[in-house]
N, C-alpha and C positions, 0 to 999 in steps of 0.2 A: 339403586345407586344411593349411596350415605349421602347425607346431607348435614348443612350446619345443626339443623334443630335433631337430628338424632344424636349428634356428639353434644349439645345442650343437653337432650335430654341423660342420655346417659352417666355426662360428670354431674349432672343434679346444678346446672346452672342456666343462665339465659340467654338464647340466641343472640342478644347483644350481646352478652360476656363474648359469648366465642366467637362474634367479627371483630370485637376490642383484641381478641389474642392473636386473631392472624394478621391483623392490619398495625398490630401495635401501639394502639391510639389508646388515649387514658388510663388512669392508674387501674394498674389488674394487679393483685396478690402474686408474688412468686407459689404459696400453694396454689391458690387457683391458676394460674398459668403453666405450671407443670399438669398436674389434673389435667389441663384440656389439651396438652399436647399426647399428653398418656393415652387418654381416650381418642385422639385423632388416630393415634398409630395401631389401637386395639380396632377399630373399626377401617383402618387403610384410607382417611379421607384424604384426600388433597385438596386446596383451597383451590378455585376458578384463578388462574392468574390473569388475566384482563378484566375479570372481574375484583381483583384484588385492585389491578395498576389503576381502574377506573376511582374504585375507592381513595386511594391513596394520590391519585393523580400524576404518579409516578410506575414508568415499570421496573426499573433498572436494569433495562435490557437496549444496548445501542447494535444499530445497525452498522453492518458492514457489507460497502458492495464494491469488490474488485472486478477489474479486467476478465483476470485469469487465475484460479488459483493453481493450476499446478506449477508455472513460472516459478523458481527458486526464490526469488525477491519475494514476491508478493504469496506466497507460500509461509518465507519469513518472518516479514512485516503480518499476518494476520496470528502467525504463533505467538509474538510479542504485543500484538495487543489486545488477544483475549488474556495475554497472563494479567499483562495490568488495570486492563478490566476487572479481572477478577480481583485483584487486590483491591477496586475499589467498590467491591460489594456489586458488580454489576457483570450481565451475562452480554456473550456476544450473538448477534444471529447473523450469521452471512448468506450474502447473494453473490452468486459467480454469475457475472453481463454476460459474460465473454463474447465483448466488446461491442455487443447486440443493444442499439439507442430502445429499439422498443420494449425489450426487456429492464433496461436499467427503469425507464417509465414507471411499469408496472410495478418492478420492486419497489421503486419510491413509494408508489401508492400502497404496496402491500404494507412496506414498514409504518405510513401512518398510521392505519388501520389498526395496526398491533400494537399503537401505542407505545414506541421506542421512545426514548428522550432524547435521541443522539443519534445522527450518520454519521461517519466517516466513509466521506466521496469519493473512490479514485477513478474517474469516467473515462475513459478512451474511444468516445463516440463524436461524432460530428456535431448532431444538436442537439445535446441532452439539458444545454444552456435554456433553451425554451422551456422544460419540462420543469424547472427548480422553482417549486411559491417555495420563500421563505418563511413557514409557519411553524417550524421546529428547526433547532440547532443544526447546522451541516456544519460541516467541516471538509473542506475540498482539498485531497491530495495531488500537490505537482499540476496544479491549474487553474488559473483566475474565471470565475465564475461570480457576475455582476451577483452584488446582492451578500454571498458567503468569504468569511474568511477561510486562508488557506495556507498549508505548513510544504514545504518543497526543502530538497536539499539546495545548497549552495550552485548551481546548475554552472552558472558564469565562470565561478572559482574552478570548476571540476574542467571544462575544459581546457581554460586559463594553465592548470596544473598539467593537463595532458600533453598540448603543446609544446609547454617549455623543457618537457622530461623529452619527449621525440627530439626537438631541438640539442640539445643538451646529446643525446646519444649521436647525434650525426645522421639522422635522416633528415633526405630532400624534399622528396616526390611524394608528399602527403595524401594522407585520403579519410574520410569518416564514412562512417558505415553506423546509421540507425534507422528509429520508425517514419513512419510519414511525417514531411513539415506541414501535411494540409489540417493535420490536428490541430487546435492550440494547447499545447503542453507547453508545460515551462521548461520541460528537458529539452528542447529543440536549440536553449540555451546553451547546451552543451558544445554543437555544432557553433552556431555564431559566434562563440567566445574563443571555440579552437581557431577557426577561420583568421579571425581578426589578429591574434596573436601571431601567426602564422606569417598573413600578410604582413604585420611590423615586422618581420626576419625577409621579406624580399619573396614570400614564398606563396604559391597559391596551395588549394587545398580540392580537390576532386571528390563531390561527396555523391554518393549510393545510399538509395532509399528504399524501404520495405515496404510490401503493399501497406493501402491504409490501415486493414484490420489484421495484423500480422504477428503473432509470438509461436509462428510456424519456424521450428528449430531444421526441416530441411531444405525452409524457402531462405534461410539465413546464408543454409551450406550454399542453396545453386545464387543465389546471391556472389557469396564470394568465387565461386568459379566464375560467374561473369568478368567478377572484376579483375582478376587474373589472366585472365582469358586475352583481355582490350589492355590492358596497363600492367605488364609485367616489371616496369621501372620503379613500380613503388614500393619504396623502402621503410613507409611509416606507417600504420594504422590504426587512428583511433576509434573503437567499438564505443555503439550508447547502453551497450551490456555485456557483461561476462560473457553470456549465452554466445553473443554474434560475435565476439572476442574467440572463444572457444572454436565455432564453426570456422572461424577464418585461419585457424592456426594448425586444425586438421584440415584444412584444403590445400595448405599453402605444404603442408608435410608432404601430402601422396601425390602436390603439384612437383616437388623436391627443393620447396625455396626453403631454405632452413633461417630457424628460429628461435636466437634472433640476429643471429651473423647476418641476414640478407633483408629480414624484415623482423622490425619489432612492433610487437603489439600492444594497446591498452585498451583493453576492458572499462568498464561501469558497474557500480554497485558493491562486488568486493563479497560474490555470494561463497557458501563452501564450495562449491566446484573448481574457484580459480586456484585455491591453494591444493587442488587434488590432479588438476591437471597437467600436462604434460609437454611441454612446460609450463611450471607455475606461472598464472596470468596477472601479470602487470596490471594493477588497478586503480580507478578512484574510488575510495570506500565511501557511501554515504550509508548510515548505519540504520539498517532497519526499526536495530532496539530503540534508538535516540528517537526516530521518527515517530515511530508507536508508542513509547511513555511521553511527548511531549505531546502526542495527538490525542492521547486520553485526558491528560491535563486542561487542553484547552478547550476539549468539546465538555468537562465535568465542569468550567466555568461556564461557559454558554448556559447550560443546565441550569444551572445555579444563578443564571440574569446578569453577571457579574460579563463586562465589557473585555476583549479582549484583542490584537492586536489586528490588523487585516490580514498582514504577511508576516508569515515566521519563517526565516530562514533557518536551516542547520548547516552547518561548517560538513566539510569534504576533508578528506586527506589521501594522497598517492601512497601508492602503495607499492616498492616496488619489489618485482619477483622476477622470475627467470626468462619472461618474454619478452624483455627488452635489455 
């Protein structure tokens, strides 16, 4: 296996020259610096990268560990933030939980180890809150975790906005349809702000919940047959995702409630599926891109020592299309 002192020996310089070229530290000649990249690439050498990040005390490699990554959202949301990782000179490596506490664990420990300078946290586990030493940068999405700051969309506004759009079309007999409230997410805000808005109009709101570890797209489908099945009066639906927006607007089809003359629907998140859909799904946009360049921003402060806020919110906006 090549080694630094044979690419020394061969451009005719000194195995310190050539850790000053891979690590960039002190004045090196642009000849000499080309020279030893020439000779890296004649002999195929790669530098040790954790042996470089330990040199450098930097890797510029940040973790990422979702839920789920096939979910459209969070599918999304990791395409947009390795681009702007990459724009800032830095690589992403991902953990898929899927939604597994003793896995997310391990990842944390794995990514210390590798010497990441940066998580971005999106945990959908019961008590991964134990597991968190604050000893490097997290950044926690869509969930207060003592200890880490955290970036979430506008949760309150988003339901806030769904209600008043149902209200506004003339539905009664309200209903929410998302994950488990036994999580602590901040999207559960969703729910309580629809509620509340609902009740000021004189209205109650009938909500249906997914098992706790759930981004099961047919437990969403028998989900909404349940809720058809018991409550055929309800005229309004608000989804805490596209996804369970979508299952409930094909149930509600081949149940023959048509849509959205008999029920209208609102989705969450605002993925490509709602505008491919059939009917296009009424939504709240919270913007994957906005989430992921404002979450690389603040975990490269962190990085960087520099103080930054606890909560960051990002603004929502309705979206509206053919299912309501």
């Amino acid at each position: 296996m090549t080694t630094q002192k044979d690419v020394a020996e061969k451009a005719g310089v000194t195995v310190t020259t050539v850790s000053r070229v891979i690590n960039d530290r002190g004045y090196i000649s642009e000849k000499t610096r080309n020279k030893v990249y020439q000779v890296m690439d004649e002999l195929n050498y790669r530098p040790n990268a954790v042996a470089r990040s330990l040199a450098k005390k930097k890797s510029n490699i940040l973790g990422v560990i979702l839920p789920v990554v096939h979910h459209p959202f969070f599918s999304s949301l990791l395409s947009y933030l390795e681009e702007y990782a990459y724009q800032n000179d830095y690589k992403v490596m991902l953990c898929n939980s899927q939604m597994n506490a003793k896995k997310e664990k391990e990842y944390i420990n794995m990514l210390r180890a590798q010497q990441v300078d940066g998580i971005f946290l999106a945990s959908h586990t019961l008590d991964i809150a134990a597991e968190i030493k604050v000893d490097l940068p997290i950044l926690s999405f869509d969930r207060k975790i003592e200890g880490l700051p955290y970036i979430c969309s506008d949760n309150d506004q988003g339901g806030k906005l769904a209600a008043e759009h149902l209200l506004e079309q003339g539905a009664k007999k309200l209903a929410y349809i998302g994950g488990s409230l036994k999580l602590n997410l901040l999207s559960n805000q969703r729910y309580y702000a629809f509620k509340e808005r609902a009740a000021e109009a004189g209205l109650t709101v009938k909500n249906f919940q997914c098992q706790l570890d759930s981004f099961n797209r047919d437990q969403y489908q028998q989900l909404a047959v349940n809720v058809f099945k018991k409550n055929k009066a309800i005229d309004g639906i608000f989804a805490s995702s596209d996804l369970i927006a979508a299952a409930v607007i094909k149930v509600a089809q081949k149940s023959m409630i048509n849509v959205p003359e008999n029920l209208k629907v609102i989705g969450y998140d605002d993925i490509e599926l709602a505008q491919l859909y059939s009917p296009e799904i009424t939504t709240i946009r919270q913007s994957a891109e906005n989430i992921a360049q404002k979450s690389v921003q603040l975990l490269l402060k962190l990085i960087a020592g520099e103080n930054i806020d606890r909560r960051t919110v990002l603004n929502v906006e309705l979206i509206k299309r053919e299912s309501t």
